[in-house]
C-alpha positions as CSV (number, residue, x, y, z in Angstrom):
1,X,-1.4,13.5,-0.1
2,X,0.8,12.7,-2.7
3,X,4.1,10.1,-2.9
4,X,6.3,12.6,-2.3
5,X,4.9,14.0,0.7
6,X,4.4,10.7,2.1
7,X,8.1,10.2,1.7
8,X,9.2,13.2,3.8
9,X,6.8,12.1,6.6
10,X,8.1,9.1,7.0
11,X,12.0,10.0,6.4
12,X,11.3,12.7,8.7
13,X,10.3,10.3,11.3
14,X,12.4,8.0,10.1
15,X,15.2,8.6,13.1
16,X,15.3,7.7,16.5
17,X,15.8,10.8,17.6
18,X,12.7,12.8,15.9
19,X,10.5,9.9,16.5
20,X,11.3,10.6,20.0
21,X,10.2,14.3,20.0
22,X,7.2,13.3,17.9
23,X,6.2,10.7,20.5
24,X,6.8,13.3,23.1
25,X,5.2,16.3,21.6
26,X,2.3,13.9,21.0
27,X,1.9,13.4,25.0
28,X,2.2,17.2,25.4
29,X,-1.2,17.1,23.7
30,X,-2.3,20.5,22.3
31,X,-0.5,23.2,24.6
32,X,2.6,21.4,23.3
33,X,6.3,22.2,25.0
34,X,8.9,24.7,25.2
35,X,12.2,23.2,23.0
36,X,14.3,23.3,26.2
37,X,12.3,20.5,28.1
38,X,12.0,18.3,24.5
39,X,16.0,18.9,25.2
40,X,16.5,17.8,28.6
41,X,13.6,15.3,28.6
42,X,15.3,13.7,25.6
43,X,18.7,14.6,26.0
44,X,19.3,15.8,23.0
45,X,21.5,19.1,22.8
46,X,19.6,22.4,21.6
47,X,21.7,22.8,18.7
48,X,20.8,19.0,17.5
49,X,17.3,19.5,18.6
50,X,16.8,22.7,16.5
51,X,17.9,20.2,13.3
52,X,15.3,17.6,14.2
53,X,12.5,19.9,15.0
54,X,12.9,21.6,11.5
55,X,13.2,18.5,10.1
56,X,10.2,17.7,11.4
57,X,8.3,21.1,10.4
58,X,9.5,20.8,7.0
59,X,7.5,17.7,6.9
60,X,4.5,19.0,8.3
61,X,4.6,17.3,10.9
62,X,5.2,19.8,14.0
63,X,4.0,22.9,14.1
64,X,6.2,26.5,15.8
65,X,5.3,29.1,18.0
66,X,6.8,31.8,19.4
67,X,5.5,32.9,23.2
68,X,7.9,35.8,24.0
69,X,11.2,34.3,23.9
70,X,10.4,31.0,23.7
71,X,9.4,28.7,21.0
72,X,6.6,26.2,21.5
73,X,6.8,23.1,19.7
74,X,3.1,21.2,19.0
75,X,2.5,18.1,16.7
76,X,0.1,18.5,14.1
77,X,-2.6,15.8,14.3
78,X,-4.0,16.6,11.3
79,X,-0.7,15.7,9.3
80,X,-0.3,12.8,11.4
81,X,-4.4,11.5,10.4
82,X,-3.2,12.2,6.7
83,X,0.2,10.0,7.0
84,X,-1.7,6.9,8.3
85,X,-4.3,7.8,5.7
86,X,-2.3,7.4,2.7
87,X,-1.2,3.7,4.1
88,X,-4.5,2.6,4.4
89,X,-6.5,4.1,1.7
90,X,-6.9,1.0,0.0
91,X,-6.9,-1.1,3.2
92,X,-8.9,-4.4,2.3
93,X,-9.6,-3.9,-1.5
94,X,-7.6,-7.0,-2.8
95,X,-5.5,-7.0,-5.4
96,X,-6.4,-7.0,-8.8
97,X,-6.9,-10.5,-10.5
98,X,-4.2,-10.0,-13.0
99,X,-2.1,-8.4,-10.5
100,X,0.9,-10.8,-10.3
101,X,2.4,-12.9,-13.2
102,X,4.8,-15.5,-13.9
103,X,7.2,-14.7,-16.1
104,X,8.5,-17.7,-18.6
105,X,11.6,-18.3,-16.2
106,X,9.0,-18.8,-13.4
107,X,9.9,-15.6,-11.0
108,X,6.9,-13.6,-9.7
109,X,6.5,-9.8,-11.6
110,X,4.7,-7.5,-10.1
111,X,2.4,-6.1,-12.9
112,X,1.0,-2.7,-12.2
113,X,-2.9,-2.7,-12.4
């Protein structure tokens, strides 16, 4: 995963609201849920609900399904695992001796390793 990609995770569930159908689609577990529960559980009118859920599929993070005329909403695990990958991939290494410097005024640099 790259910088980028970790940006639009997080943005994506970087609202209230989507966080809140993320959090809800991952208690549906697998089978996932229809967008009109998500709605009504949430409160959240279709037409708002559509924006979020795209949102969130843009992202990665939610996957669609059509079963006849509905659509079924799941979250993707997998994209999830990779999100809280990238912040802990170097979980515990310390930093790197030189890492931080003082400048000659005396402020703190943050000097890239």
């Amino acid at each position: 995963m790259d910088e980028t990609e970790a940006v639009r995770g997080f943005s994506a569930l970087g609202n209230a609201s989507r966080l809140a159908i993320f959090r809800l689609l991952v208690r549906a577990g697998q089978d996932g849920s229809p967008t009109g529960p998500i709605g009504r559980e949430l409160g959240i009118p279709l037409s708002t609900l559509s924006h979020h859920l795209d949102c969130l599929s843009r992202a990665g993070l939610v996957d669609q399904r059509k079963s006849g005329r509905e659509v079924i909403c799941t979250a993707n695990y997998n994209a999830l695992q990779t999100l809280t990958n990238y912040l802990t991939e170097k979980c515990c290494e310390g930093l790197h001796e030189k890492a931080f410097e003082a400048d000659r005024a005396g402020t703190l640099e943050l000097i890239d390793p």
